[in-house]
VOMI-298699 format. One record per residue (C-alpha): x, z, y negated. Coordinates in steps of 0.5 Angstrom, whole numbers, padded with zeros to 4 digits, always signed. Each point is the difference from the previous one (the first is absolute). Layout:
<nodes>
XZY
...
</nodes>
This chain:
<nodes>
-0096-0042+0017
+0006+0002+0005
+0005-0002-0005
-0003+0004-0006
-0001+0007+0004
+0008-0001+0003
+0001-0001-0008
-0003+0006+0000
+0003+0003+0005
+0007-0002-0003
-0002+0003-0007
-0002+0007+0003
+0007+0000+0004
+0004-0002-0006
-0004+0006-0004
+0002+0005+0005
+0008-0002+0000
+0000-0001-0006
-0003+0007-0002
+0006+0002+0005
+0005-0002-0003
-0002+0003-0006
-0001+0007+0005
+0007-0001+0002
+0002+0000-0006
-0003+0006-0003
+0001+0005+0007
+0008-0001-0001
+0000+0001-0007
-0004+0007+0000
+0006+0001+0006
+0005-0001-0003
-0002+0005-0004
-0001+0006+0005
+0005+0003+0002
-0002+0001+0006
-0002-0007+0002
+0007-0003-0003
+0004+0006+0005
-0005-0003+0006
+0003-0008-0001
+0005+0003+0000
+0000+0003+0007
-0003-0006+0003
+0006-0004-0002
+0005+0004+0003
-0005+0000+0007
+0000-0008-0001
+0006-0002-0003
+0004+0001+0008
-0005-0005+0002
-0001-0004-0005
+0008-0001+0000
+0001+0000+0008
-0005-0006+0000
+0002-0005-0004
+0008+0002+0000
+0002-0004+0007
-0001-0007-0004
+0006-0003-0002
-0004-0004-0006
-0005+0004-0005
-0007+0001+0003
-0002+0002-0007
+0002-0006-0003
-0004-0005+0005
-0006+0005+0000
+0000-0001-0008
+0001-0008+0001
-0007+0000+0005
-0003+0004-0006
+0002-0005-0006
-0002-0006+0004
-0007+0004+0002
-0001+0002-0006
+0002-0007-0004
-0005-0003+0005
-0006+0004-0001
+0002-0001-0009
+0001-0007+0002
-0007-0001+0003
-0004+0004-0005
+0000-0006-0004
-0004-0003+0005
-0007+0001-0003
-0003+0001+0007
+0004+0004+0003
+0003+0006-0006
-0005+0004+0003
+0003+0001+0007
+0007+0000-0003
-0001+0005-0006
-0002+0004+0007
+0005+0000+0004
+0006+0000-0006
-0004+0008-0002
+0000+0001+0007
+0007-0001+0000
+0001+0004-0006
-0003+0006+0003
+0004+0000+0006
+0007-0001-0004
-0002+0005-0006
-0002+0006+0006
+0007-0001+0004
+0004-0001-0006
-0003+0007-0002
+0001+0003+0006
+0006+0000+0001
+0004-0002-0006
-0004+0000-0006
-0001+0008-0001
+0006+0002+0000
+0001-0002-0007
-0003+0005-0002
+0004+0006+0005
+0004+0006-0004
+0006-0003-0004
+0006+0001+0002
+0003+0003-0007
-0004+0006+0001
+0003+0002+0006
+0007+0000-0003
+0002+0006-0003
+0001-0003-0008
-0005-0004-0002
+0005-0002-0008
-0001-0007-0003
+0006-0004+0001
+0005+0000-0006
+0004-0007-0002
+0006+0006+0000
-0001+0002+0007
-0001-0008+0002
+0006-0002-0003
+0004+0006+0004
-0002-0002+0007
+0001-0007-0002
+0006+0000-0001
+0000+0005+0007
-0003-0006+0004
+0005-0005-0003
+0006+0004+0002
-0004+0000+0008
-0003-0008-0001
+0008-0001-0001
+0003+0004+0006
-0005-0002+0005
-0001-0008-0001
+0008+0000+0001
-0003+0002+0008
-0004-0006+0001
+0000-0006+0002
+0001-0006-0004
-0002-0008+0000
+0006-0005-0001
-0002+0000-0008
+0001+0007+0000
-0007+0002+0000
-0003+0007+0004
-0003-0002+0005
-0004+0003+0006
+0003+0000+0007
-0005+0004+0004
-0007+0000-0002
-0004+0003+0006
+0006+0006+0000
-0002+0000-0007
-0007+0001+0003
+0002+0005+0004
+0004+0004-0004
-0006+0000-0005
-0005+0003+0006
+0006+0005+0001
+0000+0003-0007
-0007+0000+0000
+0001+0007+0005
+0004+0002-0006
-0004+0000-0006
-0001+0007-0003
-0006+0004+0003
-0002+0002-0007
-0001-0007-0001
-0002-0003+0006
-0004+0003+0006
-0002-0007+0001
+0001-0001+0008
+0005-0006+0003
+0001-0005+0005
+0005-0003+0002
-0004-0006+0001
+0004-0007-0004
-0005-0004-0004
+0004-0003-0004
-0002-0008-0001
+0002-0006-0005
-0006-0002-0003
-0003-0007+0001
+0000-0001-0007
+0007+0001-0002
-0001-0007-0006
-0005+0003-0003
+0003+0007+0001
+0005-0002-0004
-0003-0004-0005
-0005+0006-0002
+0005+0005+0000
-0002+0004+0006
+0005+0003+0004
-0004+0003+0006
-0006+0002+0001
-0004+0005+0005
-0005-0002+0004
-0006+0005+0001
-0004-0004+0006
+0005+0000+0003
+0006+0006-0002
+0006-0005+0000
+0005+0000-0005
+0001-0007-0003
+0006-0003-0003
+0003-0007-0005
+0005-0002+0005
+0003-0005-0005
+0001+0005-0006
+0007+0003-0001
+0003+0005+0005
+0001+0005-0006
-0008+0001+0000
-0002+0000+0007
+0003+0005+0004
-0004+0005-0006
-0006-0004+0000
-0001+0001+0007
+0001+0007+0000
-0006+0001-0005
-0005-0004+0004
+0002+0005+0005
-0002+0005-0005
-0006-0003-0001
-0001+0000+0009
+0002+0007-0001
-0007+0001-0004
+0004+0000-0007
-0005-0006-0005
+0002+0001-0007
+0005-0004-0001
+0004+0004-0004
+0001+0005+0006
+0001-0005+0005
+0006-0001-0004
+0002+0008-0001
-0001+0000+0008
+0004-0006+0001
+0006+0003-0004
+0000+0006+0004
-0002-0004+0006
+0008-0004-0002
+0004+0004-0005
+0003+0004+0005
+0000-0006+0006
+0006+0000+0005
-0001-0007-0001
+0003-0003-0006
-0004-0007-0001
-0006+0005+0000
+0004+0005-0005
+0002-0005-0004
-0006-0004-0002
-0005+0007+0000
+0007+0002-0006
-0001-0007-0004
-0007+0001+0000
+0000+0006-0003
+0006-0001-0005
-0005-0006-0002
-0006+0004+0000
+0004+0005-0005
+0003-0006-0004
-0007-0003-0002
-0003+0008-0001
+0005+0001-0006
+0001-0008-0002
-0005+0001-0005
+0003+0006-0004
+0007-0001+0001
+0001-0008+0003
+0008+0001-0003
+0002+0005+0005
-0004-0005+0006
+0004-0005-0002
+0006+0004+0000
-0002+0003+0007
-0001-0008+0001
+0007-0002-0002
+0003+0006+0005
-0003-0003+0006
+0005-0002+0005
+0003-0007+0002
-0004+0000+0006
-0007+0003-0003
+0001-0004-0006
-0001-0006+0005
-0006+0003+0003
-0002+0000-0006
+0000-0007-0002
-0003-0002+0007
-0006+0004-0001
+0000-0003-0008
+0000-0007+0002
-0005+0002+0007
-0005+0002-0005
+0002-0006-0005
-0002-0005+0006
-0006+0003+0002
-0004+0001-0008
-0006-0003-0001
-0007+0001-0002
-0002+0003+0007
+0005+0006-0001
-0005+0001-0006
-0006+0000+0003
+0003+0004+0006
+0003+0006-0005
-0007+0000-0004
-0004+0000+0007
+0004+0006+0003
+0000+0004-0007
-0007-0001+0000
-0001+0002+0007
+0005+0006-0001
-0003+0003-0006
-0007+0000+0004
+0003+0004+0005
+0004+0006-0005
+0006-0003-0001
+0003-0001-0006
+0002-0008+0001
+0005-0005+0003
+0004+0000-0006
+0001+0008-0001
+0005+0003+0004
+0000+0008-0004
-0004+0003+0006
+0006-0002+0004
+0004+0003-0004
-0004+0006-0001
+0000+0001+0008
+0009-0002+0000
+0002+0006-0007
-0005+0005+0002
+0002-0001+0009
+0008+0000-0003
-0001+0007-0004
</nodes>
């Protein structure tokens, strides 16, 4: 009699967490849609985000990345006893409580800043990008890769390498100060929260080169990619500190964040990013004139080139498709265009350059 009404009881639990999650569900998608509701997440955001940061930047490893490995282990223990007949009831339980909390502090304070005013509409010209305007600056930023790749540094195989990544770090939190106010009101901190991540191997066989981490506000990097992604990468996780969520824009705030960087490493590597960006936009229209541009490639950035070519051939495989699929998914639900799509990018860069 006792084992049927702690059934019971368990049942009823079950029934209100999962009635939760589903509420949950619907609240923040009627907030996303209210203006009102996406200003105030906003707002709390930038109230948090100093806290937030300040209480997990003082570790030398990635608090983040620990607090995601006890989740994983919880959560494949709770999946692994609900194969147990027995015990399916309490474990269901306990995974849906788990889910609510998660999904709630997500939400709060990351989730619904998806869904605040896009950038593009604060710029005066709001004009489609053209493959003609596209090729102008292509050949604008290889012109610049080339003079400022002869500033940096280089390994005894003559590939550009990074010789200072916290002053790298440091000069990223600096330009903060200087994005254009039209842009960016977001409030700054010069709080470093920079961390290599933990799962550097999978990161590399995934394709992921960083990440931000909304539970605990650090900015994570792939420590084992080649020096030619990882002082942009940084600047657009710190984008993403400053409460820029889309993708696309974080790219956009990370360009402005290092195009006019005193610091060559983090200058050279936000114009690379950008050449390449304009490279793939074209490629489709025009792939004759990228691999002209391709062909102009200095001695040096042709080498970085083949650097990254043969990183990327040494780490394909089926979990960079799964991956790709996964954030494509994830990106697509949150009103962005993909992972493979860099045309936002290049609306933001043709529109901000006239």
């Amino acid at each position: 009699m006792v084992e049927v009404t702690n059934n019971i009881h368990i049942y009823r639990k079950k029934r209100f967490w999962a009635g939760l999650l589903l509420a949950q569900f619907l609240l923040f998608f009627i907030f996303s849609k209210i203006k009102f509701m996406v200003s105030f997440f906003e707002h709390f955001f930038e109230i948090q985000k100093w806290f937030h940061q300040i209480a997990f930047s003082w570790t030398s490893f990635s608090a983040g990345d620990i607090l995601y490995i006890i989740l994983g282990v919880f959560l494949l223990y709770c999946i692994i006893q609900c194969f147990q007949k027995k015990k399916r009831s309490q474990y269901l339980l306990k995974l849906m409580i788990v889910l609510n909390i998660v999904y709630f502090i997500y939400q709060l304070s990351w989730g619904m800043l998806y869904f605040q005013t896009p950038i593009i509409k604060k710029l005066p010209t709001q004009e489609r990008p053209t493959v003609y305007h596209a090729k102008k600056l292509a050949i604008h930023y290889l012109e610049k890769c080339k003079s400022t790749r002869k500033l940096v540094k280089e390994d005894r195989n003559g590939i550009f390498v990074v010789n200072d990544i916290k002053g790298i770090q440091e000069e990223i939190l600096f330009q903060q100060h200087h994005i254009p106010l039209h842009i960016s009101n977001k409030k700054t901190y010069l709080i470093n929260s920079f961390k290599p991540s933990l799962f550097k191997d999978i990161m590399s066989y995934s394709g992921i080169l960083g990440y931000y981490n909304p539970f605990t506000a650090e900015a994570q990097y792939n420590s084992e990619l080649p020096s030619t992604f990882i002082p942009f990468t940084s600047a657009h996780e710190s984008a993403h500190q400053l409460g820029f969520a889309r993708e696309q824009e974080a790219n956009f705030i990370g360009y402005l964040i290092g195009i006019n960087s005193r610091n060559p490493e983090l200058r050279y590597s936000t114009e690379y990013f950008t050449l390449k960006s304009l490279l793939k936009f074209i490629v489709e229209e025009d792939p004759a004139f990228v691999k002209y541009i391709i062909r102009n490639y200095s001695s040096e950035m042709k080498r970085d080139r083949l650097y990254e070519k043969v990183f990327v051939a040494q780490h394909q495989g089926a979990l960079e498709d799964f991956f790709g699929f996964t954030n494509n998914l994830f990106l697509k639900s949150n009103q962005q265009e993909g992972s493979i799509t860099y045309s936002y990018f290049i609306d933001l860069l043709l529109n901000y350059q006239k």
